[in-house]
C-alpha positions in Angstrom: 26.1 -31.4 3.7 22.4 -29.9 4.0 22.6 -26.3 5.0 20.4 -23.6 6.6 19.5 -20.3 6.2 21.6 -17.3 8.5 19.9 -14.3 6.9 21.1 -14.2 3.4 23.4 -17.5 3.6 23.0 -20.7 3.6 25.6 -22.7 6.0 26.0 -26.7 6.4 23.7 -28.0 9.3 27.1 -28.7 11.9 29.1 -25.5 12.3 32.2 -25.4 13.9 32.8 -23.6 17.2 36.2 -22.8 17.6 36.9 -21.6 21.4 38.2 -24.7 22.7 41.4 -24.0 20.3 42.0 -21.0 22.5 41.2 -22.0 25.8 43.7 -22.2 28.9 44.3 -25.2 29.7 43.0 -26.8 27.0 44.3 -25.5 24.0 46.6 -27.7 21.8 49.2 -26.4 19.9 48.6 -24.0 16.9 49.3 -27.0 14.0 46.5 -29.3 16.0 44.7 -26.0 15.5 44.9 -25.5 11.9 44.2 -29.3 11.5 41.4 -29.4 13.1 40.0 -26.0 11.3 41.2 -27.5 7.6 39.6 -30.9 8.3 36.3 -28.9 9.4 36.5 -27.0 5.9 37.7 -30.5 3.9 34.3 -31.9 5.1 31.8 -29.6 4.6 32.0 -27.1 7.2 30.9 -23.7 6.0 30.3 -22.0 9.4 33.0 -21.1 11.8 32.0 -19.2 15.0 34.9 -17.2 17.0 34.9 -14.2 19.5 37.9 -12.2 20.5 37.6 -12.4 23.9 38.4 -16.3 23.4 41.7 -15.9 24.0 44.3 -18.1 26.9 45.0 -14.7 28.1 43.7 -11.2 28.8 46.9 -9.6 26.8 46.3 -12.0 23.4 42.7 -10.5 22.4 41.8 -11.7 19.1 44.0 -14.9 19.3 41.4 -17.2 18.0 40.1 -15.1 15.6 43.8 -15.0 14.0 43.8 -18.5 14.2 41.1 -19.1 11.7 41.7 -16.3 9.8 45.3 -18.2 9.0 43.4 -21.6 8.9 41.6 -20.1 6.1 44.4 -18.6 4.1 46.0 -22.2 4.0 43.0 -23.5 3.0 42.9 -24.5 -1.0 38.8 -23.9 -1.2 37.1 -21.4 -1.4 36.9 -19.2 1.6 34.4 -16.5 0.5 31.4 -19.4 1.2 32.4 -19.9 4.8 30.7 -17.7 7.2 32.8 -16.6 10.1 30.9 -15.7 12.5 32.8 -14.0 15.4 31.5 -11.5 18.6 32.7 -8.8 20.6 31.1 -7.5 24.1 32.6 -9.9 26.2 35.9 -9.1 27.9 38.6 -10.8 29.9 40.6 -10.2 33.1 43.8 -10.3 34.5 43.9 -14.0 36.3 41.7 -15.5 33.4 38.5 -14.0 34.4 35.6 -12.3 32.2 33.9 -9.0 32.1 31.1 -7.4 29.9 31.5 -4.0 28.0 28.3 -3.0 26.1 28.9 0.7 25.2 28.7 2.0 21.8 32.2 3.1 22.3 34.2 -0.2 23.1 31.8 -2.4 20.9 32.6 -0.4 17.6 36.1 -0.5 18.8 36.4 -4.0 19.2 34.6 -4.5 16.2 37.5 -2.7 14.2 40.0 -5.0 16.2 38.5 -8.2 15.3 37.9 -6.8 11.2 42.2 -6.5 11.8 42.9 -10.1 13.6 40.3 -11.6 10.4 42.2 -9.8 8.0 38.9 -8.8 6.5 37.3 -5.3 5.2 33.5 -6.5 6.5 32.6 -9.4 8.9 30.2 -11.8 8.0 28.1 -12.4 11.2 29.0 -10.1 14.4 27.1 -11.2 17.5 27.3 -9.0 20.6 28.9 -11.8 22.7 26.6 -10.9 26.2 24.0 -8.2 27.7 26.6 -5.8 30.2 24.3 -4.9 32.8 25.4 -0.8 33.1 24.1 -0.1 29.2 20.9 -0.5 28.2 20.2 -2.8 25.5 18.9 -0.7 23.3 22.1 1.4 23.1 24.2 -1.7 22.4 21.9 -3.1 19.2 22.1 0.5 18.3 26.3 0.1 17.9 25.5 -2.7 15.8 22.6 -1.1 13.5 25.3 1.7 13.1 28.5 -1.2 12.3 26.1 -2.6 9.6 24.7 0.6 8.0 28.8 1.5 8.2 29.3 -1.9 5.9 31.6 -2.9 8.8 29.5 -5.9 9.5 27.3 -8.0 6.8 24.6 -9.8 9.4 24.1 -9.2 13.1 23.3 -11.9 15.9 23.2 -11.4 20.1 24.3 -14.1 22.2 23.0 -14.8 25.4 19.8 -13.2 25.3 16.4 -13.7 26.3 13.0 -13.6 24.9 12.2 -10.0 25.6 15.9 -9.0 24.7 15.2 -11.2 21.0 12.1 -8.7 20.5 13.8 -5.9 21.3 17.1 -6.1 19.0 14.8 -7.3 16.2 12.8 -3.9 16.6 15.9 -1.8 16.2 17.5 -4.4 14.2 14.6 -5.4 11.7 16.5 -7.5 8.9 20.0 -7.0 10.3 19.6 -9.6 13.1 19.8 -12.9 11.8 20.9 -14.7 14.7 21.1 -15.8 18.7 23.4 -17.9 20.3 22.7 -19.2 23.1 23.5 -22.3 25.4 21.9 -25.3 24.4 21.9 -29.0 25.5 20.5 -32.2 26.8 22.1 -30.5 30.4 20.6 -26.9 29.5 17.4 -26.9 28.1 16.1 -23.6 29.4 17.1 -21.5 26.0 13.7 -23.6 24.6 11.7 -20.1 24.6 14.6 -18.5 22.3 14.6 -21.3 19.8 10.9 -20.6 19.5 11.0 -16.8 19.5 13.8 -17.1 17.0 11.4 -19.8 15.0 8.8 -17.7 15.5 10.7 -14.3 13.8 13.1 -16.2 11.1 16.0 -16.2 13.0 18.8 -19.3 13.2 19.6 -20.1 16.5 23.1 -21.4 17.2 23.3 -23.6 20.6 26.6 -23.0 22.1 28.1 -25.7 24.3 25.2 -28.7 22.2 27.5 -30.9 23.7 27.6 -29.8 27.3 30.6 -27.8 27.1 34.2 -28.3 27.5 35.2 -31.4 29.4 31.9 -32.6 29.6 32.0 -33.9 26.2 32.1 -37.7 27.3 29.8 -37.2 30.2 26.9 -37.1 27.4 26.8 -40.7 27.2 26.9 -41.2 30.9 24.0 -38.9 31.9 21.6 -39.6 29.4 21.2 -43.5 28.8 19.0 -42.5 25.9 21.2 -41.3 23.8 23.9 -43.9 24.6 21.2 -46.4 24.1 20.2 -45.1 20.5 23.9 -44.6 19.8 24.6 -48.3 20.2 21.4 -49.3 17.7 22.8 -46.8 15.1 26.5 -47.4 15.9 27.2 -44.2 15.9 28.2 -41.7 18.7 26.2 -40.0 22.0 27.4 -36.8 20.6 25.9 -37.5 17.3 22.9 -38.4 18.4 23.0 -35.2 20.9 23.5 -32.9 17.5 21.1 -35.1 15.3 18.2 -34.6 18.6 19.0 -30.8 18.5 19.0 -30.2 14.9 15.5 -31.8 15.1 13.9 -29.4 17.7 13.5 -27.1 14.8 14.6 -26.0 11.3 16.2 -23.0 12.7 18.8 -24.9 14.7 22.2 -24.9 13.7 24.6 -26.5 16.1 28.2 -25.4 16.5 30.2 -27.7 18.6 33.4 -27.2 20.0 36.8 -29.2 19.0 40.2 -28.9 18.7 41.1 -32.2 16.8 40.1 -33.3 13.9 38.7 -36.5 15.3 36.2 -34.6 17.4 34.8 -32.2 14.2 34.5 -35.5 11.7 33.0 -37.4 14.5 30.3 -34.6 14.7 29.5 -33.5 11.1 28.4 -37.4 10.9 24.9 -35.8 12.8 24.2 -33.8 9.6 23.1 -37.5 7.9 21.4 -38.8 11.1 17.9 -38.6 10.5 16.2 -39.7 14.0 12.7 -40.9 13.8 9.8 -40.5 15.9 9.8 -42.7 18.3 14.1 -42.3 19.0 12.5 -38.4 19.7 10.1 -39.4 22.2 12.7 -41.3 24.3 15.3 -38.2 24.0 12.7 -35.9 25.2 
């Protein structure tokens, strides 16, 4: 697979996002799970993105973190050139709901929780997971300057952040940020600023939900005739097109779709060969 560069690393161009494996009401079993994460590796796959607050319930933080952490032991390759990428920041409620936490305190702290559910001395990517409101920014990207320089964390990335918020974790950050995740999709296009801010200061930027999310998966098609239409000339999938379109918005684009089957991760690494040409980009958009 061609690969681009997180910081340091070099990753294959189709990540793997691995929430929908932990998701209420849509999570299969834990041997789907493992499947799904082992075909992922089989093919290619050399960036997994988790968070602990993916989880079916409040009580089980860290459950999909655990779950590629055992993916990986099973695995017979080699799992030091997989980046797991995982995020903390983000927490969940009693009744399934979500809440933010971004003090230096509880970030550290669930830092050391997910290092525990990886099985891992230092974390390859950490991301805080989404700006809390009550701490100033500046604070939280301070927690993770202090988790690198501690050797807790190897890179640093934010998720769901904005341009100005981008400028100001790469001042504190310098060299430690190497990443954003943000949403990103034919549906969402509005992260376009971040992708050229993140061009723009040699950052990879990882579009969560490039396929429209969970459950919308096969509405791709449906909404945008485009991509159904240049699906059917190439005979390949909407959701390949989808990841081939984004991946060609710019060279630091790394997509990360969701899946919990093996089906669904196969189907999508096939993007990392689609080369779409000019005129197929015009009519995208």
């Amino acid at each position: 697979m061609r690969t681009r560069a997180i910081g340091s690393r070099h990753v294959g161009v189709i990540g793997l996002g691995a929430m929908p494996m932990s998701v209420a009401g849509h999570m299969p079993d834990e041997g789907q799970s493992i499947r799904t994460l082992l075909a992922a590796l089989d093919a290619g796959v050399t960036l997994i993105d988790s968070a602990d607050a993916y989880t079916p319930s409040h009580d089980d933080v860290g459950h999909n973190e655990r779950l590629v952490a055992r993916a990986l032991s099973l695995w017979a390759g080699d799992a030091g050139a997989v980046l797991v990428a995982t995020k903390g920041g983000h927490t969940r409620t009693p009744g399934g709901g979500w809440a933010a936490d971004g003090s230096p305190s509880y970030l550290k702290q669930a830092c050391d929780r997910s290092l525990k559910a990886l099985g891992v001395e230092s974390i390859g990517l950490y991301q805080h997971h989404r700006p809390d409101p009550q701490v100033p920014y500046e604070e939280t990207m301070g927690a993770l300057k202090d988790l690198h320089d501690a050797g807790k964390i190897q890179m640093a990335g934010i998720s769901n952040a904005d341009p100005e918020q981008i400028r100001l974790a790469h001042g504190i950050l310098g060299d430690r940020l190497v990443s954003v995740q943000n949403q990103y999709s034919p549906r969402f296009r509005s992260s376009e600023p971040e992708i050229d801010v993140c061009a723009e200061l040699g950052l990879a930027f990882l579009p969560w939900s490039p396929l429209g999310g969970i459950s919308r998966t096969g509405e791709l098609g449906r909404q945008n005739a485009a991509f159904t239409e240049i699906a059917e000339a190439r005979g390949v999938s909407p959701q390949q097109v989808c990841l081939a379109w984004e991946l060609a918005r710019s060279p630091v684009v790394i997509p990360i779709p969701g899946a919990s089957r093996p089906e669904s991760i196969l189907d999508s690494i096939g993007a990392a060969t689609l080369e779409l040409t000019k005129e197929e980009l015009a009519r995208l958009g």
